[in-house]
C-alpha positions as CSV (number, residue, x, y, z in Angstrom):
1,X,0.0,0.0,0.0
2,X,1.3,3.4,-0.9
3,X,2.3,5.6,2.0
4,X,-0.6,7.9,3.1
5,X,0.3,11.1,5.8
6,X,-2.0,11.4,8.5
7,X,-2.7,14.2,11.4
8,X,-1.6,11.3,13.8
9,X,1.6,11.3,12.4
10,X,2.0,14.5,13.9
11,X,0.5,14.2,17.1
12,X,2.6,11.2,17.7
13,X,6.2,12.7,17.6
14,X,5.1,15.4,19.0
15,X,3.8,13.5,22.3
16,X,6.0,10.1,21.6
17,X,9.4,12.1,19.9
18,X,9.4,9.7,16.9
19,X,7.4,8.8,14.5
20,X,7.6,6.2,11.7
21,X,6.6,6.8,7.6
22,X,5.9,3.6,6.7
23,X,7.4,2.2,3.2
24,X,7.7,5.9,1.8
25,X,10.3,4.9,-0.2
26,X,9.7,3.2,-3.7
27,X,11.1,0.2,-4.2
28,X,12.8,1.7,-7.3
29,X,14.5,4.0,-4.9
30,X,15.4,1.6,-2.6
31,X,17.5,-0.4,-5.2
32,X,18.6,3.0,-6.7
33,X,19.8,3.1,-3.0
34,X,21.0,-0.5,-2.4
35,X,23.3,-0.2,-5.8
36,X,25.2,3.1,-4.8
37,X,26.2,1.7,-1.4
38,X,27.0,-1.6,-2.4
39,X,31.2,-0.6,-1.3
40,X,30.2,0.9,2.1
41,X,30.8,-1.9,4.2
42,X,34.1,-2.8,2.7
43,X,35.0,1.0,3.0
44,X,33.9,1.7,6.5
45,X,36.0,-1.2,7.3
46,X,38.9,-0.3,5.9
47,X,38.5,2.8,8.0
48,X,37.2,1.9,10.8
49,X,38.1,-2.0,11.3
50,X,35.5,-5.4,11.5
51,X,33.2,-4.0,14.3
52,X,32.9,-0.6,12.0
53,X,28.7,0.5,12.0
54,X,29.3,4.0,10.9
55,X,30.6,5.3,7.8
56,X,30.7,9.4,8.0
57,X,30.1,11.6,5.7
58,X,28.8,9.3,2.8
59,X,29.5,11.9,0.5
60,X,33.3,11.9,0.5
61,X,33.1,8.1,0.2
62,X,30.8,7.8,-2.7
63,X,31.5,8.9,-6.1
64,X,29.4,11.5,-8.1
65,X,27.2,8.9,-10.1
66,X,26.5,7.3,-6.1
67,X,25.3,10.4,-5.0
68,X,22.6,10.7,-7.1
69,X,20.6,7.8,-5.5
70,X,20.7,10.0,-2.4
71,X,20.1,13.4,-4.0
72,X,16.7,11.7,-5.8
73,X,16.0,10.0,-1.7
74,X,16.2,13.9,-0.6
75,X,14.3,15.4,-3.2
76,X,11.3,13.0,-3.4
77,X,8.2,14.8,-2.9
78,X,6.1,12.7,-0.3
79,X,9.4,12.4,2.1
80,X,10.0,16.5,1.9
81,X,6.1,17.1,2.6
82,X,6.1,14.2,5.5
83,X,9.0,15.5,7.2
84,X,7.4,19.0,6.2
85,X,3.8,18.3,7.5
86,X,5.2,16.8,10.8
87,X,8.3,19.9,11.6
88,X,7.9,23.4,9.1
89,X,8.3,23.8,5.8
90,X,11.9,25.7,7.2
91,X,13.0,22.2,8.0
92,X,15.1,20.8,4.8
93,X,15.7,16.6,4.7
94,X,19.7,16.9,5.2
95,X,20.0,20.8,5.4
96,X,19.7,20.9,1.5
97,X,22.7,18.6,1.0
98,X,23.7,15.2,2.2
99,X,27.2,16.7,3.2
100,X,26.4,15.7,6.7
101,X,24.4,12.4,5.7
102,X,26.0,9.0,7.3
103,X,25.2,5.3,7.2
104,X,24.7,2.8,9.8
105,X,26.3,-0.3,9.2
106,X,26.3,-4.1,10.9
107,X,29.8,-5.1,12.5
108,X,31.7,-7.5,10.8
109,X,32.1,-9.9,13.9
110,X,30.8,-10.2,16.7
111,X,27.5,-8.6,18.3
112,X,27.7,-4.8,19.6
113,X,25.7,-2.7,21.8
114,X,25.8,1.2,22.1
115,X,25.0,2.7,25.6
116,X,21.6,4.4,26.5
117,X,21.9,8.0,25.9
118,X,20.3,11.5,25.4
119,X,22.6,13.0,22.7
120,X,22.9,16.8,24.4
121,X,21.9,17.2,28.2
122,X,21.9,20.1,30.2
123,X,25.6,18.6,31.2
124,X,27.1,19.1,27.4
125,X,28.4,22.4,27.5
126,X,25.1,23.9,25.7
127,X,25.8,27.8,24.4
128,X,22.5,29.2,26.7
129,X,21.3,27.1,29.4
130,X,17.7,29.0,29.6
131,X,17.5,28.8,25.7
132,X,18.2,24.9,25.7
133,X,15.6,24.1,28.5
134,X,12.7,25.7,26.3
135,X,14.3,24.5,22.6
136,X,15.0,21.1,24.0
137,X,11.0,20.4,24.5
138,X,10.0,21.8,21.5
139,X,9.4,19.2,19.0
140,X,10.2,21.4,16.0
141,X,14.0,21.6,17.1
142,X,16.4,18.8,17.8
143,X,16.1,15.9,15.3
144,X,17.5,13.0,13.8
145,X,16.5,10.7,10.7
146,X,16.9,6.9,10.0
147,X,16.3,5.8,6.7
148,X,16.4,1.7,6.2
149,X,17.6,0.1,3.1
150,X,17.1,-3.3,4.4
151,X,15.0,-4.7,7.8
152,X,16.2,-2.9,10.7
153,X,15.5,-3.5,14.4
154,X,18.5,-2.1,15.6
155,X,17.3,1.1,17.1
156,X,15.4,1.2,20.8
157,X,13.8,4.2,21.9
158,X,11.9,5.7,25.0
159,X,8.7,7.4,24.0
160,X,8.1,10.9,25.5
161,X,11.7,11.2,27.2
162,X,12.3,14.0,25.5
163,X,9.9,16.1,26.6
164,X,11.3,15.8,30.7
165,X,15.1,17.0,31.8
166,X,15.2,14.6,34.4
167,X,15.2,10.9,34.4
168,X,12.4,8.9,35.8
169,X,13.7,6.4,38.6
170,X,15.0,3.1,36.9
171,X,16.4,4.8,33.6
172,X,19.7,5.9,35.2
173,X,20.4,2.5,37.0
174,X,19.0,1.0,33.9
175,X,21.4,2.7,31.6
176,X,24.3,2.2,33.6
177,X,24.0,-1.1,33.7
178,X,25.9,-1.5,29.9
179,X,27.2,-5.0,29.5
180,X,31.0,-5.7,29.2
181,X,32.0,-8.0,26.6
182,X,35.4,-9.1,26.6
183,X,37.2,-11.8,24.4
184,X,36.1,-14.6,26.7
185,X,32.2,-13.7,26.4
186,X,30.6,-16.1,23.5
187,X,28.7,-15.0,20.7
188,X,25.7,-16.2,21.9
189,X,26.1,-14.7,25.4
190,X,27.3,-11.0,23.5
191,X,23.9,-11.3,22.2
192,X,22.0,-11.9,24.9
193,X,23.8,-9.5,27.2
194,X,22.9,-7.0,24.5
195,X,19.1,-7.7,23.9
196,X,19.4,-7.7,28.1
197,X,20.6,-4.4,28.5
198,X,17.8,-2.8,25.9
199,X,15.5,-4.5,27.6
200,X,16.4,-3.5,31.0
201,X,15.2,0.3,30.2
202,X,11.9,1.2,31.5
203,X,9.1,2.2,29.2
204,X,11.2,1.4,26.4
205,X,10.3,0.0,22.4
206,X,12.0,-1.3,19.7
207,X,11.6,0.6,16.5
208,X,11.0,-2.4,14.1
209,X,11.5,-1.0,10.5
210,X,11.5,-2.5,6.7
211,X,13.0,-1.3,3.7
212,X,12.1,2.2,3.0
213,X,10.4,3.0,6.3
214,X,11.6,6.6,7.2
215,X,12.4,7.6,11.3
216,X,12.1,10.8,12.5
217,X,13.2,11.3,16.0
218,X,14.2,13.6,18.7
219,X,17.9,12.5,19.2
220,X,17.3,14.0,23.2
221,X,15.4,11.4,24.0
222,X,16.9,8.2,25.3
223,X,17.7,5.8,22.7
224,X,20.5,3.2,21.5
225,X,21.6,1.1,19.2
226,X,21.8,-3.1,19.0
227,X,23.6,-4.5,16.5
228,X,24.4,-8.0,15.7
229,X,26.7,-9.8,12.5
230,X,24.8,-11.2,10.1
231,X,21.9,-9.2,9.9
232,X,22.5,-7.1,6.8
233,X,22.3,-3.0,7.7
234,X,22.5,-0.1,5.4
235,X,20.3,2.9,6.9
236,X,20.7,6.7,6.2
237,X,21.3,9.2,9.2
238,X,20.7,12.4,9.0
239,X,18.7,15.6,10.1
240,X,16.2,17.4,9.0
241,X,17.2,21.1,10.4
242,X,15.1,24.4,10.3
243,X,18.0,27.1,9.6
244,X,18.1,28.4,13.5
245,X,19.0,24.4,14.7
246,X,21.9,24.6,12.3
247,X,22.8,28.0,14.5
248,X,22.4,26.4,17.5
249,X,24.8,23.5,16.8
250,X,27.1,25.8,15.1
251,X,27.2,27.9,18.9
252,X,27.5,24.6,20.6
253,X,30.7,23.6,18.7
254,X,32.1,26.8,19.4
255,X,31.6,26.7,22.9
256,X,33.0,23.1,23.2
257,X,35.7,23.9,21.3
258,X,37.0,26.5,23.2
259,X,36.2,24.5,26.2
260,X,38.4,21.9,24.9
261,X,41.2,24.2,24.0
262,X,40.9,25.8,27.8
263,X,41.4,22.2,29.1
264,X,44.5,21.9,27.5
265,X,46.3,25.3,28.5
């Protein structure tokens, strides 16, 4: 069934902090999409190592006649008035380019878990700490975009999280309690340990997507990442930013770079 938008969509990331567009993406896309990033896994290795599940910035990866999959994903007119009907029309898939667009990638070996984590927090050196407490409830600011090629249940997410600066009892224990995995731990156990630990967060669900499902989250919400060999994963991540966000994050680098630089003196 072709993808229909509906007002729900809206009212659940606003309330939830995600939403889900369901097969947006033609399947002519999604091979246009699955041909151009047939090398990433071999490149992001060669980077990165086995356990690579990032490669970052795609665009100075993929050559020109790649790119155009991803410039045809970014321009196609029900995913720009989706992403559009749910934020502003201000808010552009990728800024306008996919200079900042990255892919998410299975490791190579053994299974891998990410911690739980809010990506910015009142902790994280933000430029105005008044301005951050009202932009960081505000569902048309902070978010983050991912875009499967192929089935992906990697991704666990808290619904609502956002929307509170404080953690609700259980989620700090709960996120603390990241598995170790040294070289004596089986597969087998890796993965259970992992599936454990995402578990082990209160409130949370799994955001169980197919091919050409489209994400759009807000990244200050706890979330994580479960990966495991085997299970074949090429999803786009990006942003969708509205020109003052792109401000924001420009003010936030600054500050934690001179931050940085002051640590070292």
């Amino acid at each position: 069934m072709a993808f229909q938008f509906c007002d729900r969509m809206i009212h659940q990331y606003r309330s939830q902090g995600y939403v889900i567009f369901r097969q947006i993406l033609p399947a002519s896309l999604i091979s246009d999409l699955r041909r151009s990033t047939a090398r990433v896994h071999d490149l992001a290795r060669q980077k990165s190592g086995p356990q690579a599940q990032r490669l970052q910035p795609i665009r100075s990866c993929l050559n020109d006649s790649e790119m155009k999959a991803f410039q045809d994903y970014m321009n196609l007119p029900a995913l720009v008035d989706a992403v559009q009907n749910v934020l502003t029309a201000r808010h552009k898939l990728g800024n306008g380019s996919a200079d900042r667009a990255g892919l998410l990638l299975e490791p190579a070996e053994m299974p891998w878990c990410t911690s739980w984590h809010r990506d910015i927090r009142e902790s994280s050196d933000v430029p105005d700490m008044e301005e951050f407490r009202r932009v960081n409830v505000d569902p048309l600011w902070f978010n983050q975009i991912n875009c499967p090629l192929y089935e992906d249940n990697c991704t666990w997410y808290v619904p609502g999280s956002y929307l509170r600066p404080f953690d609700l009892p259980g989620e700090t224990e709960a996120a603390g309690a990241m598995p170790h995995f040294d070289a004596a731990v089986s597969f087998e156990e890796r993965e259970r340990r992992g599936l454990e630990y995402c578990q082990g967060m209160p409130g949370a669900v799994r955001a169980s997507m197919d091919a050409g499902d489209f994400m759009l989250y807000h990244p200050n919400a706890w979330h994580l990442g479960n990966y495991l060999p085997g299970r074949k994963r090429v999803t786009i991540h990006d942003w969708a930013p509205m020109p003052e966000l792109v401000d924001w994050y420009q003010r936030w680098s600054q500050v934690r770079q001179r931050k940085a630089a002051e640590g070292k003196k």
